[in-house]
C-alpha positions in Angstrom: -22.4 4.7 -37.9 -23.5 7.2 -35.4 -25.3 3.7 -33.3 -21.9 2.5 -33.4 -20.2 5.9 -32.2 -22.8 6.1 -29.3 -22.6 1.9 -28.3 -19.0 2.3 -28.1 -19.1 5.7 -26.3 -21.5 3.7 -23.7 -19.1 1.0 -23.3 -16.4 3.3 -22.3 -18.6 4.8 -19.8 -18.9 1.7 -18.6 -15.3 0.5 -18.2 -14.3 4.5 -17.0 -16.0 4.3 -14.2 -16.9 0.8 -12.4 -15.4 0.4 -9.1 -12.2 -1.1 -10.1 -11.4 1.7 -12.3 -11.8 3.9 -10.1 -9.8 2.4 -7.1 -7.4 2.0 -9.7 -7.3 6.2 -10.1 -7.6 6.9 -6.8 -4.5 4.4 -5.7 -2.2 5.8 -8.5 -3.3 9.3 -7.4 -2.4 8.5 -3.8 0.7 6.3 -4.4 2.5 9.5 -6.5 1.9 12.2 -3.4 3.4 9.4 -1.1 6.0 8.9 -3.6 6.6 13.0 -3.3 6.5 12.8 0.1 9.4 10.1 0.4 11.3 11.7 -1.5 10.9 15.5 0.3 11.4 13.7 3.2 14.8 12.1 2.4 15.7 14.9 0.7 14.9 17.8 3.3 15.2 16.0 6.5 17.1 12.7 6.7 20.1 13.5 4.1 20.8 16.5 6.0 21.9 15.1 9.0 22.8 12.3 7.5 25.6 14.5 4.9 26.7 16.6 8.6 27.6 13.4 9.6 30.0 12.1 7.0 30.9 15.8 7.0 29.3 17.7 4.8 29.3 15.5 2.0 26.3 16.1 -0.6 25.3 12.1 -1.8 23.4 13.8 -4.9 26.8 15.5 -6.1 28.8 11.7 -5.8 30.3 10.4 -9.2 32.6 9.1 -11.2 34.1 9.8 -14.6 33.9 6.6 -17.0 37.3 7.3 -19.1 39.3 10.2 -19.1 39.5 13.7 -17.3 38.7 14.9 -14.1 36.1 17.3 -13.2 35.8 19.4 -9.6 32.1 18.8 -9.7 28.8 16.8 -11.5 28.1 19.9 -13.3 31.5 20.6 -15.2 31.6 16.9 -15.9 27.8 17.5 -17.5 29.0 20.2 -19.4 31.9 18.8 -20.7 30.0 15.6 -22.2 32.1 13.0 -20.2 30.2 10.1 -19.3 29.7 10.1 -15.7 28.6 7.6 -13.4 25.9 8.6 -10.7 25.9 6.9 -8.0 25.1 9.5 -5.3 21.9 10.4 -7.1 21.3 6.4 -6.9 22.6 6.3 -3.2 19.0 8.9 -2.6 16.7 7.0 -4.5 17.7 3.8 -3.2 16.8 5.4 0.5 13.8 6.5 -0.9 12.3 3.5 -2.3 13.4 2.2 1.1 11.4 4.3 3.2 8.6 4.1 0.7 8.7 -0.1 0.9 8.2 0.0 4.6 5.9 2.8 4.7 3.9 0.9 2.0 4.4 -2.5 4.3 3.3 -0.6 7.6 0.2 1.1 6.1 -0.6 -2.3 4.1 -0.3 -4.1 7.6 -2.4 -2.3 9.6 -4.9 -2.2 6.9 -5.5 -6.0 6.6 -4.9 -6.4 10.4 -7.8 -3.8 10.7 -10.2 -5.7 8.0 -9.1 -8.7 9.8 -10.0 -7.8 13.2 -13.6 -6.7 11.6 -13.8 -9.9 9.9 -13.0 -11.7 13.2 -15.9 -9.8 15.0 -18.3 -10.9 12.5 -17.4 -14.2 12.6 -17.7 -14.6 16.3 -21.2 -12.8 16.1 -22.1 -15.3 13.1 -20.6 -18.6 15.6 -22.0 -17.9 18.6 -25.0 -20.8 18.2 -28.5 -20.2 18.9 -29.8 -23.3 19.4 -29.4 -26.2 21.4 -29.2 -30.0 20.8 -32.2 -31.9 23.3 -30.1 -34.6 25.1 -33.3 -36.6 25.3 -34.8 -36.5 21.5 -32.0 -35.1 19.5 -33.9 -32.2 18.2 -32.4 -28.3 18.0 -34.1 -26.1 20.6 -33.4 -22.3 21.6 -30.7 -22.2 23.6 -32.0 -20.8 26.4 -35.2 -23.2 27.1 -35.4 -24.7 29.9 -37.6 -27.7 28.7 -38.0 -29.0 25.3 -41.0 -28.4 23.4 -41.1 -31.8 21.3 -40.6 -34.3 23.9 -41.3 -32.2 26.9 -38.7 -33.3 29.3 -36.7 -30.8 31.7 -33.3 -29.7 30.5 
C-alpha cells in the first residue's frame, strides 16, 4: 500500500512539473492579469469618453425589462425580480474581448515574427556552404582554396 501511495505520489511529481505543465501555469497566470487589464482599461479609460460622447450615457446601466413594468434604473428592476435583459453589461464585455483579441493577435505576432527572424538567421549561418565543387575532378574542396588538393590544378 504505502509503495503504491509513494509510486503514484512520484508520478504526480512528474506530470506537476514537466515543462508543459508549467508553461501551461504560467500562461493561465499571465492570460487572467491581461484579462484584468482589458477590462480596467475599458472600464476606466475608454468608456469614459466614450459615455461623454453619447452624452453621458453609462453602457453598464443599459436594459430592458422582458414582460411587464418599468423600472428608472438596473437596480430597482434587480430588486423587484423582473427579468431584465443586459445588454449594456454585454455592450462592455464585447469591447473587452475585443481589445483583448487584438492585443492577443499583436503580442502573438511579434512573437513568431521574432522566433522567425532567429530562425532565419540560423538558417542563413547553417546555408552559407563551406566547400566548393573542383570544376576539373568533381571533388568538394574548402571554399576558399585556390588549387585543388586531389588533382592539383589551379582554380
Amino acid at each position: 500500500m504505502l509503495k503504491k501511495l509513494k509510486k503514484t505520489f512520484k508520478d504526480f511529481k512528474e506530470f506537476a512539473f514537466k515543462d508543459a505543465v508549467l508553461g501551461a501555469a504560467v500562461g493561465i497566470m499571465i492570460g487572467t492579469a491581461l484579462r484584468d487589464l482589458i477590462n480596467s482599461l475599458v472600464d476606466n479609460i475608454l468608456m469614459p469618453p466614450i459615455a461623454y460622447i453619447t452624452s453621458g450615457i453609462n453602457f453598464e446601466d443599459l436594459f430592458i425589462v422582458i414582460g411587464k413594468g418599468t423600472y428608472e434604473d438596473i437596480d430597482a428592476a434587480r430588486e423587484a425580480n423582473a427579468l431584465i435583459l443586459t445588454y449594456g453589461q454585454f455592450i462592455n464585455s464585447l469591447i473587452s474581448f475585443l481589445i483583448l483579441a487584438i492585443a492577443l493577435y499583436l503580442l502573438i505576432n511579434v512573437f513568431i515574427k521574432g522566433i522567425q527572424k532567429r530562425l532565419d538567421r540560423e538558417e542563413e549561418k547553417k546555408e552559407k556552404p563551406t566547400t566548393k565543387e573542383c570544376p576539373y575532378c568533381k571533388t568538394q574542396i574548402p571554399k576558399k582554396a585556390s588549387r585543388c588538393p586531389n588533382c592539383t590544378s589551379n582554380l
